[in-house]
Structure formats: structure tokens, C-alpha cells
N, CA, C and O atoms as CSV, one atom per row, in Angstrom:
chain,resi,resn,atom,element,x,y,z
A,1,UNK,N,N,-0.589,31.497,-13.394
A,1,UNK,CA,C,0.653,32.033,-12.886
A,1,UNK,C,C,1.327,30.976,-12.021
A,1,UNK,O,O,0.666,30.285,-11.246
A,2,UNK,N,N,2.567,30.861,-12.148
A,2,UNK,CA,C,3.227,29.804,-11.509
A,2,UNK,C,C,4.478,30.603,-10.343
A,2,UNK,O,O,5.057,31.626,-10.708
A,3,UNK,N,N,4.705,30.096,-9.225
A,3,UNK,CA,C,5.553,30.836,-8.573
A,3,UNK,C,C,6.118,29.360,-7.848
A,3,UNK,O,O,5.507,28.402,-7.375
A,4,UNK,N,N,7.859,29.721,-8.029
A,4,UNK,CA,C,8.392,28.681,-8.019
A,4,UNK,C,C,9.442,28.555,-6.106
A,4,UNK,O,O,10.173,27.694,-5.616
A,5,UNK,N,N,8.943,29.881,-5.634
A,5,UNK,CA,C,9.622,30.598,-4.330
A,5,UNK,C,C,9.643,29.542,-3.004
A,5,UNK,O,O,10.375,29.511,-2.014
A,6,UNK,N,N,8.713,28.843,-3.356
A,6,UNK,CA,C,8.489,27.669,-2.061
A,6,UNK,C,C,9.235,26.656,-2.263
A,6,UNK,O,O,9.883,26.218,-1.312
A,7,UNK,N,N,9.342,25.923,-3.787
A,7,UNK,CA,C,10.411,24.580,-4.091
A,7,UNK,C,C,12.402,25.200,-3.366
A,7,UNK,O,O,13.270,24.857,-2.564
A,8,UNK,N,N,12.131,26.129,-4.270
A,8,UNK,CA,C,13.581,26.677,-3.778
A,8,UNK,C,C,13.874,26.948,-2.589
A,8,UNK,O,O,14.769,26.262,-2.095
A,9,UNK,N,N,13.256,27.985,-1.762
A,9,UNK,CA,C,13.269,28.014,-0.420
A,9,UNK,C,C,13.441,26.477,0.642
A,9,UNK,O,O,14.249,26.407,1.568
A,10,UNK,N,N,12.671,25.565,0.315
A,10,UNK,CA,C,12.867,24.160,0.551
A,10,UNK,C,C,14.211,23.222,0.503
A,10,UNK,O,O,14.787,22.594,1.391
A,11,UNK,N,N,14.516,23.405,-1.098
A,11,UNK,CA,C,15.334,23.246,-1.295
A,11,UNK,C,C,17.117,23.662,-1.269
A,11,UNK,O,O,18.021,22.889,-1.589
A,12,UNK,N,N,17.265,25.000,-0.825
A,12,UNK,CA,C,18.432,25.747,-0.061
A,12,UNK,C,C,18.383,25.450,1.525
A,12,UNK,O,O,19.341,25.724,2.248
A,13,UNK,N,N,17.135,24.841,2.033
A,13,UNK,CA,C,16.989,24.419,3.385
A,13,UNK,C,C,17.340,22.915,3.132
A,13,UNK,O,O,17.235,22.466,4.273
A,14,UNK,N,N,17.494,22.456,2.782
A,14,UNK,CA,C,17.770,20.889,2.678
A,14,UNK,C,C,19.556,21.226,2.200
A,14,UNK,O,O,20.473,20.632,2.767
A,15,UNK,N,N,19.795,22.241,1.111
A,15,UNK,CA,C,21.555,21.481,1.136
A,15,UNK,C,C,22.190,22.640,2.232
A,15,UNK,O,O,23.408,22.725,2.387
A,16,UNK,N,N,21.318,23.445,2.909
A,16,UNK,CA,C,21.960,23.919,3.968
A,16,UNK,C,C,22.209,22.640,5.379
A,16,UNK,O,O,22.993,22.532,6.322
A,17,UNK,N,N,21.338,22.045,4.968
A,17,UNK,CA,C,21.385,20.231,6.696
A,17,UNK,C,C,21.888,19.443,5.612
A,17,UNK,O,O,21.332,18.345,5.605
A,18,UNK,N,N,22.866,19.603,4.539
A,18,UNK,CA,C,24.027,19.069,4.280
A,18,UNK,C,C,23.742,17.915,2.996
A,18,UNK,O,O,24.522,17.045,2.609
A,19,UNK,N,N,21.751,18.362,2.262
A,19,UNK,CA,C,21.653,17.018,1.359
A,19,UNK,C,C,22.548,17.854,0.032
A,19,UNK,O,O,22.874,19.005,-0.259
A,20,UNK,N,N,22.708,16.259,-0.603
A,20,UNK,CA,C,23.623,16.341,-1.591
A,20,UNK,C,C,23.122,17.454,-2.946
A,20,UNK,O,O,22.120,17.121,-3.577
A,21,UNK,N,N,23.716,18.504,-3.266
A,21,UNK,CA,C,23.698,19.532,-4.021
A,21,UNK,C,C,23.255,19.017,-5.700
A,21,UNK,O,O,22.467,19.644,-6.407
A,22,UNK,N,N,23.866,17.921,-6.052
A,22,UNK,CA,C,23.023,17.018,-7.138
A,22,UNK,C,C,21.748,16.564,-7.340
A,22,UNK,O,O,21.060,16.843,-8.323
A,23,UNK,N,N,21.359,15.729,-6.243
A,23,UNK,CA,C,20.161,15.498,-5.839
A,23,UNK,C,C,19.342,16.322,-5.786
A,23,UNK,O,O,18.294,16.138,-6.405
A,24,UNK,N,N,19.567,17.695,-4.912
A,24,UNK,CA,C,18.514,18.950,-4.791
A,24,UNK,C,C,18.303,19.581,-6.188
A,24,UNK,O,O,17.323,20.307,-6.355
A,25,UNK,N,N,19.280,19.314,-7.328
A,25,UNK,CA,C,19.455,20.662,-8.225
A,25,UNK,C,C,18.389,19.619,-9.174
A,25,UNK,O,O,17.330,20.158,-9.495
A,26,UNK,N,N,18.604,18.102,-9.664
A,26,UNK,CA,C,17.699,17.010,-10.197
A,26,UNK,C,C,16.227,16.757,-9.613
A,26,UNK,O,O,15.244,16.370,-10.245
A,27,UNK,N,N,16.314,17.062,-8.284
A,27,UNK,CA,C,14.773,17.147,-8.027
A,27,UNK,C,C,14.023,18.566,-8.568
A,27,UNK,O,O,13.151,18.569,-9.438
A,28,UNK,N,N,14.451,19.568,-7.994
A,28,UNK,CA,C,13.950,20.695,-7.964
A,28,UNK,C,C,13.709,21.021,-10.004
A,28,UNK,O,O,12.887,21.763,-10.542
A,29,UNK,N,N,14.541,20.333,-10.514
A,29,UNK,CA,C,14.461,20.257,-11.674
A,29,UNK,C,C,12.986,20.018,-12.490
A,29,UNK,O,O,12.218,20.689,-13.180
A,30,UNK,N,N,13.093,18.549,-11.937
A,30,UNK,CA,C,12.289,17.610,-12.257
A,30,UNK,C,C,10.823,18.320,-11.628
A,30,UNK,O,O,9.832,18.085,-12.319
A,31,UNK,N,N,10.657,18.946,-10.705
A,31,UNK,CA,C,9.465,19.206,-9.809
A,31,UNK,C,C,8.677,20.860,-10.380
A,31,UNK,O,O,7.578,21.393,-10.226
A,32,UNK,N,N,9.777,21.158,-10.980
A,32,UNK,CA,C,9.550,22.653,-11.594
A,32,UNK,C,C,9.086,22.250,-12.900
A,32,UNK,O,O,7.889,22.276,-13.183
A,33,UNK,N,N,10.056,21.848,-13.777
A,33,UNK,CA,C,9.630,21.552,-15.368
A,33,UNK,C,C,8.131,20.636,-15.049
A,33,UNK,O,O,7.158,21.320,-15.364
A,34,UNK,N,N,7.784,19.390,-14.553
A,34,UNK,CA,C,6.153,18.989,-14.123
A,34,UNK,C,C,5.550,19.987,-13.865
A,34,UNK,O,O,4.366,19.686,-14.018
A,35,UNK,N,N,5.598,20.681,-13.659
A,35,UNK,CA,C,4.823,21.988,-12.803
A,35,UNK,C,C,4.429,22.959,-14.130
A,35,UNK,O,O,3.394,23.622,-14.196
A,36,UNK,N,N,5.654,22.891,-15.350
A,36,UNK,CA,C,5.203,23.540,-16.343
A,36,UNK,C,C,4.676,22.767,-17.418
A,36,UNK,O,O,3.858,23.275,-18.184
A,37,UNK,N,N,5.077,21.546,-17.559
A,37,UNK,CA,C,4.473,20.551,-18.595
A,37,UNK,C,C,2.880,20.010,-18.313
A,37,UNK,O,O,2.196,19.402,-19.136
A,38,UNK,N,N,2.424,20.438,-16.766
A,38,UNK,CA,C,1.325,20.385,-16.072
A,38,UNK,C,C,0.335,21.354,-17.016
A,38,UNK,O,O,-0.516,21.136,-17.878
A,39,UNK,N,N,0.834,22.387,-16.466
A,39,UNK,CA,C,0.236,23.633,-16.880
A,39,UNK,C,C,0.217,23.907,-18.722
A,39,UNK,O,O,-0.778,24.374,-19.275
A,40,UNK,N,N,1.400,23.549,-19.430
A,40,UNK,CA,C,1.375,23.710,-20.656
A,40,UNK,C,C,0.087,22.653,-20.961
A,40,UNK,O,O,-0.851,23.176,-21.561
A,41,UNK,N,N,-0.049,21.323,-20.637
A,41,UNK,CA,C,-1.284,20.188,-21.141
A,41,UNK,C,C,-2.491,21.246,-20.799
A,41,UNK,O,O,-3.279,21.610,-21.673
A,42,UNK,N,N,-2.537,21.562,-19.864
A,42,UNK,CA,C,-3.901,21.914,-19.054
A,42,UNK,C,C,-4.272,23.211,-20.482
A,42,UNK,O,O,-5.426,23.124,-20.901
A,43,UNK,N,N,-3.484,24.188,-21.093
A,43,UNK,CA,C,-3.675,25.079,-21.590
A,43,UNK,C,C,-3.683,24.864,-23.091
A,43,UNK,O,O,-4.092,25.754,-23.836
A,44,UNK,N,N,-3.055,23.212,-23.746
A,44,UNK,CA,C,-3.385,22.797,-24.766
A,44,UNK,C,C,-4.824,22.176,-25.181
A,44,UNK,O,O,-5.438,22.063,-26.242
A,45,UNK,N,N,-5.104,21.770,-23.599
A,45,UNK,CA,C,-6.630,20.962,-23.617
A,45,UNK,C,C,-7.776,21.931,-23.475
A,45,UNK,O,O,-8.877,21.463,-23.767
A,46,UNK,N,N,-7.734,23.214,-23.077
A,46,UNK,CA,C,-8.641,24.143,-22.663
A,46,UNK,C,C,-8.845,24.873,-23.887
A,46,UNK,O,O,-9.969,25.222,-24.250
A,47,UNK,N,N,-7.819,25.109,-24.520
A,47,UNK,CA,C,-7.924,26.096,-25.737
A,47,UNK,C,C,-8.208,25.231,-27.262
A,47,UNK,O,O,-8.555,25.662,-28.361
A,48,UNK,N,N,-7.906,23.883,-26.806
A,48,UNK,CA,C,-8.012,22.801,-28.410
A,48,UNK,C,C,-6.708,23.118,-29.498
A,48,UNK,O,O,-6.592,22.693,-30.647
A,49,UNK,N,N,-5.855,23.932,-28.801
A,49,UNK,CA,C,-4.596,24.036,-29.864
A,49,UNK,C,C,-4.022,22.884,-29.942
A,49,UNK,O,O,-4.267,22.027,-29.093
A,50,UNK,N,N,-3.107,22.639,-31.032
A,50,UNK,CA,C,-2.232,21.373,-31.568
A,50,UNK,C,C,-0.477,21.874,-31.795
A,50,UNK,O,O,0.479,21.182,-32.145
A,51,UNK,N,N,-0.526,23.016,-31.517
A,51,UNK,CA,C,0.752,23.458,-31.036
A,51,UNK,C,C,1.683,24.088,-29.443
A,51,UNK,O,O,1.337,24.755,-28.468
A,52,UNK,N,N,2.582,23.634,-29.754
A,52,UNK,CA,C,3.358,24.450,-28.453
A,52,UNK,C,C,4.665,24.601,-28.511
A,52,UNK,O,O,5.492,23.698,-28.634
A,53,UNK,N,N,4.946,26.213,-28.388
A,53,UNK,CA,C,6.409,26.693,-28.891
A,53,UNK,C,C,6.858,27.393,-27.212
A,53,UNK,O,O,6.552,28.233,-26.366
A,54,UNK,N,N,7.967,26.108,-27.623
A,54,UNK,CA,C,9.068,26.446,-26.678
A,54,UNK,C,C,10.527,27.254,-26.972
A,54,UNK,O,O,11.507,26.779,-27.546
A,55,UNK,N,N,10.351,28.911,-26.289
A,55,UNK,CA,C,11.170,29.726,-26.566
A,55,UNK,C,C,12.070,30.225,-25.422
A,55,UNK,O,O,11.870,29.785,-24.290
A,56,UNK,N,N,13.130,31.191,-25.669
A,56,UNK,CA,C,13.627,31.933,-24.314
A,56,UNK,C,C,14.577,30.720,-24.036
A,56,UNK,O,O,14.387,29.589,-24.484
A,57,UNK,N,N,15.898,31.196,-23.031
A,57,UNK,CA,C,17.155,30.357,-22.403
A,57,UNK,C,C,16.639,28.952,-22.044
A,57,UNK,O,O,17.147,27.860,-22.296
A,58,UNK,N,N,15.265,29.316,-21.256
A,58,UNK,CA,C,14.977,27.228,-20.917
A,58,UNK,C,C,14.501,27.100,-22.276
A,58,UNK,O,O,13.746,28.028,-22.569
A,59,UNK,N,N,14.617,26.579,-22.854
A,59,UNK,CA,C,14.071,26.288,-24.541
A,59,UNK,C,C,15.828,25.244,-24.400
A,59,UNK,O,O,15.743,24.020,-24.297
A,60,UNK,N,N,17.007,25.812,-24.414
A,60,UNK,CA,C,17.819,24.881,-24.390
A,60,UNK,C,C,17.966,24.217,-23.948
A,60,UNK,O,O,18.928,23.578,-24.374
A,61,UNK,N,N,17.260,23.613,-22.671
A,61,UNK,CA,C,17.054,22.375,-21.691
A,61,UNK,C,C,16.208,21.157,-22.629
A,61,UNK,O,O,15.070,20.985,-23.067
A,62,UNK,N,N,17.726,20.342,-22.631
A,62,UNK,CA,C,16.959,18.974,-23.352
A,62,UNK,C,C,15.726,18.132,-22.014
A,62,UNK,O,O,14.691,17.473,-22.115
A,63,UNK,N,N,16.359,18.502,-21.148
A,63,UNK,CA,C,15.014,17.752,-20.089
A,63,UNK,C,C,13.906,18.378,-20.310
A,63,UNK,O,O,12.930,17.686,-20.019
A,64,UNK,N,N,13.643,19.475,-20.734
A,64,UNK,CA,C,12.140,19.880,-20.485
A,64,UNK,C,C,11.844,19.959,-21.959
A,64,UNK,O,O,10.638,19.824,-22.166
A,65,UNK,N,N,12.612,20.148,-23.131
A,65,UNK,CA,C,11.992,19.610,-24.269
A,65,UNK,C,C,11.370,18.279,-24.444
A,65,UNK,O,O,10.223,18.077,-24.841
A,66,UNK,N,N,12.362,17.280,-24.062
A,66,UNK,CA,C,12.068,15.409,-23.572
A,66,UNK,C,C,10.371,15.646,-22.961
A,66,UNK,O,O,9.403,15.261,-23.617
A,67,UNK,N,N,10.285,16.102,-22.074
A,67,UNK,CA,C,8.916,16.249,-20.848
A,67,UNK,C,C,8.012,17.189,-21.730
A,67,UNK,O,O,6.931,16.757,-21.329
A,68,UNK,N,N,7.763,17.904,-22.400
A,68,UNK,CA,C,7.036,18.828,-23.275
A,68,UNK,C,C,6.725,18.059,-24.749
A,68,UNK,O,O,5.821,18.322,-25.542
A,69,UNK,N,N,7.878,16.915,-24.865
A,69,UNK,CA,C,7.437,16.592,-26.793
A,69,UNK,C,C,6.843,15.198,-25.723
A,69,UNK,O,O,5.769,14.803,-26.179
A,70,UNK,N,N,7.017,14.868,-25.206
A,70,UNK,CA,C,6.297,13.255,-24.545
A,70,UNK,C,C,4.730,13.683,-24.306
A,70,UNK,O,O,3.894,13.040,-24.940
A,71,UNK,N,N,4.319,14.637,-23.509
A,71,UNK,CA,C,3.094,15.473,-23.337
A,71,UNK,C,C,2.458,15.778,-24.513
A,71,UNK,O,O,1.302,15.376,-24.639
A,72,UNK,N,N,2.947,16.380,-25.366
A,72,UNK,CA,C,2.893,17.036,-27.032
A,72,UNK,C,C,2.176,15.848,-27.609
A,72,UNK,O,O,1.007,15.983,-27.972
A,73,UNK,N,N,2.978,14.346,-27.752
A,73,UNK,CA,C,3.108,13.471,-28.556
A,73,UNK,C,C,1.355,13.268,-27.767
A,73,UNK,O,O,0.316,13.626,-28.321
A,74,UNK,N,N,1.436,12.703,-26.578
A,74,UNK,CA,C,0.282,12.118,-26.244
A,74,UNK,C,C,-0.918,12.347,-26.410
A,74,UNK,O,O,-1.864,11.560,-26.370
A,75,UNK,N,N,-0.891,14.097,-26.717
A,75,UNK,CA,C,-1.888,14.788,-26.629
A,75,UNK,C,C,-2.274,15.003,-28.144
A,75,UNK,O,O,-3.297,15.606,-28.469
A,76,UNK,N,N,-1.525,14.551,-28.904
A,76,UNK,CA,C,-1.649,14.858,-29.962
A,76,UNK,C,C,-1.053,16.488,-31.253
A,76,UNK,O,O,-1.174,16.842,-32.426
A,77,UNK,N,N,-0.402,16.955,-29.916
A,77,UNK,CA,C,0.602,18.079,-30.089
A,77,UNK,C,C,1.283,18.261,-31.002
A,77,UNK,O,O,1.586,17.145,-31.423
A,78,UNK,N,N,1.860,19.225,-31.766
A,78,UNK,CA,C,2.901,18.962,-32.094
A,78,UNK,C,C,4.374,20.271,-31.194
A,78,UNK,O,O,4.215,21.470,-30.965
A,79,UNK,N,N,5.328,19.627,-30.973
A,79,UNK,CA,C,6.408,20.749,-30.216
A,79,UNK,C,C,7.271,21.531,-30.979
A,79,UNK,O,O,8.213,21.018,-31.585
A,80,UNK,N,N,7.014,22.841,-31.009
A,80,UNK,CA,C,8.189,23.683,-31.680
A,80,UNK,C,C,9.159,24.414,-31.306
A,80,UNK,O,O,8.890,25.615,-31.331
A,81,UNK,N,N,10.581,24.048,-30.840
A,81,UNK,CA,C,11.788,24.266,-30.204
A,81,UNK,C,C,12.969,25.071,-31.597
A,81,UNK,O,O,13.353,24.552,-32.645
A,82,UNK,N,N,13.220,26.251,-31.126
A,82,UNK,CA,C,14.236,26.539,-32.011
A,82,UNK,C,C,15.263,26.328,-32.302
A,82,UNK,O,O,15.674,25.520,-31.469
A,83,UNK,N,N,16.217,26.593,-33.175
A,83,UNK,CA,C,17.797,25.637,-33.184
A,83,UNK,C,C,18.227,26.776,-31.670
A,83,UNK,O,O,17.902,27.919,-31.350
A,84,UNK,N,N,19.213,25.567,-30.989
A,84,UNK,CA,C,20.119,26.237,-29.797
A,84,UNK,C,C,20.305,27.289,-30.159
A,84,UNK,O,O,19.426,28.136,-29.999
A,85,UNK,N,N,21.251,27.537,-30.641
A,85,UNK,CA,C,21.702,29.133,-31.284
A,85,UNK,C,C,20.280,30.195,-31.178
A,85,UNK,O,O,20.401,31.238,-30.535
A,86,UNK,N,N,19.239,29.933,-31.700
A,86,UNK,CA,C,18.446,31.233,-31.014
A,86,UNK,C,C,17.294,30.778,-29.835
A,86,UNK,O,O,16.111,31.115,-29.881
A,87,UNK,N,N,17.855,30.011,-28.864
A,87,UNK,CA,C,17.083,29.840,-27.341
A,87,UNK,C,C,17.994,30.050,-26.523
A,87,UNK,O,O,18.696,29.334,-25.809
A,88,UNK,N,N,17.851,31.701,-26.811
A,88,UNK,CA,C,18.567,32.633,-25.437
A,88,UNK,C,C,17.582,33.922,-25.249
A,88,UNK,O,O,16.689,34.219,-26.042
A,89,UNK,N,N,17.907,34.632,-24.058
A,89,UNK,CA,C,17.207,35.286,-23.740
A,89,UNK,C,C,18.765,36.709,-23.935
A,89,UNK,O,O,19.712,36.948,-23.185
A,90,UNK,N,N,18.281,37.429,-25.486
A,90,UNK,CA,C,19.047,38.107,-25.398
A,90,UNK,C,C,18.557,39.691,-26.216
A,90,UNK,O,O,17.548,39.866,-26.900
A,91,UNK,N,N,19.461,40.540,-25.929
A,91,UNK,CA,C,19.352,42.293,-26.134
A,91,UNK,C,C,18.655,42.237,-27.883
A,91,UNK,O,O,17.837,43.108,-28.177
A,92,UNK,N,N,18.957,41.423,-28.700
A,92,UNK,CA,C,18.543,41.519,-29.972
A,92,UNK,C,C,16.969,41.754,-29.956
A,92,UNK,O,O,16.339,42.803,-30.085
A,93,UNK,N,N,16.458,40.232,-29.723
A,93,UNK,CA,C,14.931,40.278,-29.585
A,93,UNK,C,C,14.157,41.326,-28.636
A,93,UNK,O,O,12.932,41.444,-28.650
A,94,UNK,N,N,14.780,41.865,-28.040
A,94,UNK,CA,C,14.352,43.560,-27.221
A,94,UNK,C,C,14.380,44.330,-28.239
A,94,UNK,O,O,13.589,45.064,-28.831
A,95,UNK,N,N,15.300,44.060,-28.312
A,95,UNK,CA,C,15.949,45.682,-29.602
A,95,UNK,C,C,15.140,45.412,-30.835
A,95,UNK,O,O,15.008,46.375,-31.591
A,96,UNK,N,N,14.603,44.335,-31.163
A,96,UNK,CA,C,13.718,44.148,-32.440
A,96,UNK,C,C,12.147,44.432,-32.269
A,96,UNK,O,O,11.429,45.094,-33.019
A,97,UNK,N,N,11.898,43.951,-31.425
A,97,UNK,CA,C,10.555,43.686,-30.346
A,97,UNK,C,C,10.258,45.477,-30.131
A,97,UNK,O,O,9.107,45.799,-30.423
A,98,UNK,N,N,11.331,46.825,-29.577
A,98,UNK,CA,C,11.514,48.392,-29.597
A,98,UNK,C,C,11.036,48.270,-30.726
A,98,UNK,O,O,9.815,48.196,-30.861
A,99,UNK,N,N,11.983,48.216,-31.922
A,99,UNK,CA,C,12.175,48.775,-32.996
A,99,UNK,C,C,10.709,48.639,-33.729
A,99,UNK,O,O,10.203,49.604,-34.302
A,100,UNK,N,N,10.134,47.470,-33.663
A,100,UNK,CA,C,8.899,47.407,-34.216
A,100,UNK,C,C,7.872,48.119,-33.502
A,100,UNK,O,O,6.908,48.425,-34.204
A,101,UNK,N,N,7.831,48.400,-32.515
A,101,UNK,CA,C,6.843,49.411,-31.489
A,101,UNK,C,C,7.212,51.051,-31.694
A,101,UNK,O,O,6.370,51.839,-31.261
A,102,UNK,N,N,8.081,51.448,-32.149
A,102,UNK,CA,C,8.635,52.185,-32.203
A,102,UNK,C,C,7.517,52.666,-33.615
A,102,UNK,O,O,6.483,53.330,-33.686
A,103,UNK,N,N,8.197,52.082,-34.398
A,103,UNK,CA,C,7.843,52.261,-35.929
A,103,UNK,C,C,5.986,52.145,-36.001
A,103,UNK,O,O,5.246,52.697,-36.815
A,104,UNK,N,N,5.734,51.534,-35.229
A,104,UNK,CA,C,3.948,51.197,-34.940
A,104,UNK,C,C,3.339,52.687,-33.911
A,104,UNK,O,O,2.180,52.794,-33.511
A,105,UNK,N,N,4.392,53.651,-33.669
A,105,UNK,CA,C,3.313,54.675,-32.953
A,105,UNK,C,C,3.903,54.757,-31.225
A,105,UNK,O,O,3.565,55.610,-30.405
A,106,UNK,N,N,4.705,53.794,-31.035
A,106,UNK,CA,C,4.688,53.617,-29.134
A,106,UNK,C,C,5.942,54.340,-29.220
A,106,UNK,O,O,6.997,54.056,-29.788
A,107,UNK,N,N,5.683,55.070,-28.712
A,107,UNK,CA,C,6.490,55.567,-27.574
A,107,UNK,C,C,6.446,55.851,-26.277
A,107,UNK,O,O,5.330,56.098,-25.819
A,108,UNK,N,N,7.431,55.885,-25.507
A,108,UNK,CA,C,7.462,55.803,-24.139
A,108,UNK,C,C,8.709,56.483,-23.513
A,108,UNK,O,O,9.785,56.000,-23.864
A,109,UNK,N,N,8.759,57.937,-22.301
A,109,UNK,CA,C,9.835,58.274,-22.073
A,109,UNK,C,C,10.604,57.501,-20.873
A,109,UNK,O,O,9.934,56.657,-20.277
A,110,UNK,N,N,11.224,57.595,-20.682
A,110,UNK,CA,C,12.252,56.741,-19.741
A,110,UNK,C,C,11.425,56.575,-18.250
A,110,UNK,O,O,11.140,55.584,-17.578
A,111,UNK,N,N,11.188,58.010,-18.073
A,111,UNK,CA,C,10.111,57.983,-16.984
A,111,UNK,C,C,9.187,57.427,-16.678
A,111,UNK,O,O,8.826,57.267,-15.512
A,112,UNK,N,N,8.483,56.922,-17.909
A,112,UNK,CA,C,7.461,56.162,-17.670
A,112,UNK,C,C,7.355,54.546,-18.094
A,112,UNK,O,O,6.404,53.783,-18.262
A,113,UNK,N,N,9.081,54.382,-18.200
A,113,UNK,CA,C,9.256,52.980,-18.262
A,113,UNK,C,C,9.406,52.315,-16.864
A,113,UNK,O,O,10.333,52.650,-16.127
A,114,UNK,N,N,8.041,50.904,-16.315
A,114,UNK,CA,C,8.453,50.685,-15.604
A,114,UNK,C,C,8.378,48.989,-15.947
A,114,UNK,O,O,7.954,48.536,-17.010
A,115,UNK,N,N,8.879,48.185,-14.820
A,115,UNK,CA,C,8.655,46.599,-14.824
A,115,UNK,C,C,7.387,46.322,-14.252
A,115,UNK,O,O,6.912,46.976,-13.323
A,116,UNK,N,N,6.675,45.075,-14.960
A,116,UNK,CA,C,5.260,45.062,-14.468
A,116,UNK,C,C,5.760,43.160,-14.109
A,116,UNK,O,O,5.817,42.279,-14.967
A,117,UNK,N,N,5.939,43.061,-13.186
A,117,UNK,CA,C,6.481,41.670,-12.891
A,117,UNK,C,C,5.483,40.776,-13.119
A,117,UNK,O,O,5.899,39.653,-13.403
A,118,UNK,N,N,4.160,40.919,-13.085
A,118,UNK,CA,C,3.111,39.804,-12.987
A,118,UNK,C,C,2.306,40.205,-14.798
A,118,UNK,O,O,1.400,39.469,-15.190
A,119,UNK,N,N,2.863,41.568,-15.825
A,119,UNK,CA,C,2.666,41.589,-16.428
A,119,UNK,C,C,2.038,40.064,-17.578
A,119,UNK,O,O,2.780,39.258,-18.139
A,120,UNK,N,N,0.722,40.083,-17.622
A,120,UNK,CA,C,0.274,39.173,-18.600
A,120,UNK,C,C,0.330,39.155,-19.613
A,120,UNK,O,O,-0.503,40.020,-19.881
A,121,UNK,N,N,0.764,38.751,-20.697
A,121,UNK,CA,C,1.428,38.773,-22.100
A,121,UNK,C,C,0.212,39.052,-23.530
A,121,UNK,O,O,0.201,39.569,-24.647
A,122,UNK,N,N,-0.820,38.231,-22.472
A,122,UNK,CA,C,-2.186,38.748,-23.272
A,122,UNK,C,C,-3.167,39.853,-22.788
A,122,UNK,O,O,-4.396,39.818,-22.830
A,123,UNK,N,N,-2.548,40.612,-22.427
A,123,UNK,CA,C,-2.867,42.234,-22.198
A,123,UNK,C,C,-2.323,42.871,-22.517
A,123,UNK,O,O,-2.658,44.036,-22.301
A,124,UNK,N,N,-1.479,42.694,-23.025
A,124,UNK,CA,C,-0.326,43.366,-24.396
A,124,UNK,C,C,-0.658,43.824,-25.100
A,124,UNK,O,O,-1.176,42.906,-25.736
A,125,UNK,N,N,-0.891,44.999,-25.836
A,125,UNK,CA,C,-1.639,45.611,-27.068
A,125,UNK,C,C,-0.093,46.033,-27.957
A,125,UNK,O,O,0.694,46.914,-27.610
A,126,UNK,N,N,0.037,45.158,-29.126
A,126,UNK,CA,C,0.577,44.601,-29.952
A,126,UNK,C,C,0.295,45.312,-31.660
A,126,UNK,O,O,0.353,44.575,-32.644
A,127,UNK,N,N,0.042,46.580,-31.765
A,127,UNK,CA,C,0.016,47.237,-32.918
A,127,UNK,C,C,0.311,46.486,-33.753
A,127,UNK,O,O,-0.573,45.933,-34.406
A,128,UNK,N,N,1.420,46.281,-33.944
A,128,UNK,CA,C,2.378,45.886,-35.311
A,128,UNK,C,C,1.328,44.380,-35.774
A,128,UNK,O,O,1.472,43.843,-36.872
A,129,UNK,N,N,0.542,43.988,-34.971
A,129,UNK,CA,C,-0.079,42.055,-35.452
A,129,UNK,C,C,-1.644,42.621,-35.416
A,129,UNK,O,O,-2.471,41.730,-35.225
A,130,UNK,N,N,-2.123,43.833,-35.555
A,130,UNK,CA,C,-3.622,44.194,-35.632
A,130,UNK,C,C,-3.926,44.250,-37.052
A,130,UNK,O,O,-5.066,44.521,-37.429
């Protein structure tokens, strides 16, 4: 789990004593994406996979594709980035992502929809891929 609350906090304290708003937005950049290209190696080397798919709105960041296929390359990786056009974080892939849970048995009433913020993705029980 990565929590990014301390770089930022830092960093709104620095262009609040007046540092330059470029500088903060290029570091904090640079210090976050390491932080995930860290963690992506560490989880290519632990598991022996030879892939890594980069999805969701940061997926369109050519800096952290650059920092992810350089890592990829070294490691022997290979990087899989989708065309721009679908690296967004949008209502479709929800509405597809329902629709297939739906059709697999899940249901859920409104009431008992809640947000699980630290939700782990591999505790997911995933009908539709059993």
C-alpha cells in the first residue's frame, strides 16, 4: 500500500514560503511515480512475472510510462499501456465491470453499497473469471 499524504502535505508547505509551483509539481512528480516504479519492480521480481499493464487516467502520463518501460526493459519486462483514448478512468468500465456481476449472481441493494478505501483488489471474488 502506498500513501502519498506526506509528499503533498510537504509540498503545499513549500509553495505556500513561496517555492516555485513548477518545480514542486516536477518534483513531487518525479518522487511519486519512483515510489510506484519502486514498488511495480519489487512485485515483478517477487512474483517472476514478465508483464506489467499500465491502466486507469495515469496510464496517459508519458513520464511514468518512460519510468515503467525503462524498469520493464531492464528487468526483462515487457510494458502494456493502452491507446490514450481508453486510459481514463471512466462510467463505462463501471457500468461493464456491474453489468458482468450482475449477470454472474451479485447483487447488492443501495444500502449495502459502501466504499472500502483500502479495499485490496485481490480479495475480490470475481465470479465471472472462476
Amino acid at each position: 500500500d502506498l500513501s502519498f499524504s506526506g509528499p503533498l502535505t510537504e509540498a503545499l508547505r513549500k509553495y505556500r514560503e513561496g517555492e516555485d509551483l513548477r518545480d514542486l509539481c516536477f518534483s513531487l512528480q518525479e518522487t511519486v511515480f519512483a515510489a510506484l516504479v519502486e514498488v511495480t519492480e519489487r512485485a515483478v521480481a517477487h512474483t517472476e512475472k514478465r508483464e506489467v499493464l499500465l491502466t486507469g487516467g495515469v496510464a496517459s502520463n508519458l513520464r511514468l510510462r518512460e519510468m515503467l518501460g525503462k524498469m520493464c526493459e531492464a528487468r526483462g519486462a515487457s510494458l502494456f499501456v493502452p491507446p490514450p483514448e481508453f486510459c481514463a478512468d471512466n462510467g463505462a468500465m463501471i457500468g461493464w465491470t456491474g453489468l458482468l456481476a450482475y449477470r454472474h449472481g451479485v447483487k447488492q441493494g443501495v444500502e449495502e453499497a459502501v466504499i472500502r478505501q483500502r479495499w485490496r483488489t485481490d480479495e475480490v471474488d470475481i465470479p465471472w473469471r472462476r
